[in-house]
C-alpha positions in Angstrom: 26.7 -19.0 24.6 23.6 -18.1 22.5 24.0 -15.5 19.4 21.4 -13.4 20.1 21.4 -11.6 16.7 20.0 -14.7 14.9 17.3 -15.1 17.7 15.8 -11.8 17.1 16.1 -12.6 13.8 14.3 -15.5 14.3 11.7 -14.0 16.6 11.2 -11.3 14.0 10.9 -13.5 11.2 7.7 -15.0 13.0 6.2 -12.0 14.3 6.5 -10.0 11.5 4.7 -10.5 8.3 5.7 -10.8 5.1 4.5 -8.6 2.7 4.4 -11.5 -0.4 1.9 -13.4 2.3 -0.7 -9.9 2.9 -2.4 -8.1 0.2 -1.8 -4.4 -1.2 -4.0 -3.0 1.4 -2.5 -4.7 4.3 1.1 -3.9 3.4 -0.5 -0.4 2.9 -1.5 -0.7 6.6 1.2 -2.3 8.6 3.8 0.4 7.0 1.4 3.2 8.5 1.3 0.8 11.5 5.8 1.0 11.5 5.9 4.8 10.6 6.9 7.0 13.4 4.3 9.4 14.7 4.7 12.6 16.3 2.7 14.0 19.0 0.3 15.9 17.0 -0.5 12.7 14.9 -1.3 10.7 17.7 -3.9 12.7 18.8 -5.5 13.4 15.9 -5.5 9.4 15.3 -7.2 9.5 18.7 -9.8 11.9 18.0 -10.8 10.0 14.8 -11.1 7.0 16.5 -13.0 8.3 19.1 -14.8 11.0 17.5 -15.1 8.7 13.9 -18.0 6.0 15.5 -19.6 8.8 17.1 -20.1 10.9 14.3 -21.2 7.7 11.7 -24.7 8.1 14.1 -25.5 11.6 13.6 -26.7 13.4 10.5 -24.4 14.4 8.1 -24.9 18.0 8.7 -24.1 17.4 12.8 -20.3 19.8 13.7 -19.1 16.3 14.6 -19.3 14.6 11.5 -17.7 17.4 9.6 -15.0 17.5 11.9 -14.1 14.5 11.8 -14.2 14.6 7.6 -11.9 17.6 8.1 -9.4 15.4 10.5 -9.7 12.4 7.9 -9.1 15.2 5.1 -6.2 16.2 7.1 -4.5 13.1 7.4 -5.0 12.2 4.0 -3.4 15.7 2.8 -0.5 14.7 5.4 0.0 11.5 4.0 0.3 12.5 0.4 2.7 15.7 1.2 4.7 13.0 3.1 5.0 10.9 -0.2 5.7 13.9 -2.5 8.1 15.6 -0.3 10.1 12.5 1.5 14.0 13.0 1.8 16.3 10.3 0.5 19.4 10.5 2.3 22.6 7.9 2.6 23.5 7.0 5.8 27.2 5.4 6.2 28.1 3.8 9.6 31.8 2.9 10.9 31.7 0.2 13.6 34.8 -1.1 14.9 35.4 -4.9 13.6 34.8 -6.0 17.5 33.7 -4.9 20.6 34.2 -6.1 24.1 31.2 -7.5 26.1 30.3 -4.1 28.5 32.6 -1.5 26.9 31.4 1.4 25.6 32.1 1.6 22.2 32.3 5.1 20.1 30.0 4.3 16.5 30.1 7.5 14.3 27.2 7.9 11.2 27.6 10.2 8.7 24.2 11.3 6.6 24.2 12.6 3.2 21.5 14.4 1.8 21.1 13.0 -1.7 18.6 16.2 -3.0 18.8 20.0 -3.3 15.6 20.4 -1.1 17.1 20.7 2.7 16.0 18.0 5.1 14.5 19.7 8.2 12.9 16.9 10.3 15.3 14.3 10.6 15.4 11.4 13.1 18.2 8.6 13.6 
């Protein structure tokens, strides 16, 4: 039988990066790149990259190049609200010692809001 815990590990250790091999501005990107977006973000990362090339060839005082400065202001302001404001939480897991090969089995996590500031938006 195969342990397919150490060949995803395996797989992931190729396909994923390390950040002591990139630079500051790639490990920058690729954690953007892992984040989860919402619906919202997603569009507004389409219209920038649709609306951003098209708005590079028109005159700076064109309705299209200032919205997409306002988008790119937006995302920035997002970004930096995100970093201020992010929750830091504990998360403890109980997992049975060993489970049975197609049984269903019951894992329980309980979270713990290490701040006084309430955590709204929270996804396991």
């Amino acid at each position: 039988m195969r342990d397919w815990g150490q060949i995803l590990q395996r797989i992931n250790y190729i396909l994923v990066p390390r950040p002591s091999r990139m630079g500051w501005i790639n490990r920058y990107l690729f954690g953007l790149m892992r984040q989860r977006v919402t619906f919202a973000g997603r569009v507004v990362s389409v219209c920038m990259l649709v609306l951003g090339p098209m708005a590079m060839t028109v005159s700076r005082r064109a309705p299209l190049f200032v919205y997409v400065l306002f988008l790119f202001c937006l995302v920035f302001f997002a970004r930096v609200v995100q970093l201020l404001f992010k929750p830091k939480v504990k998360v403890t897991r109980t997992l049975p010692p060993r489970a049975p090969r197609g049984v269903p089995v019951e894992v329980s996590a309980q979270i713990k809001n290490l701040r006084r500031v309430p955590v709204f938006d929270l996804a396991l």
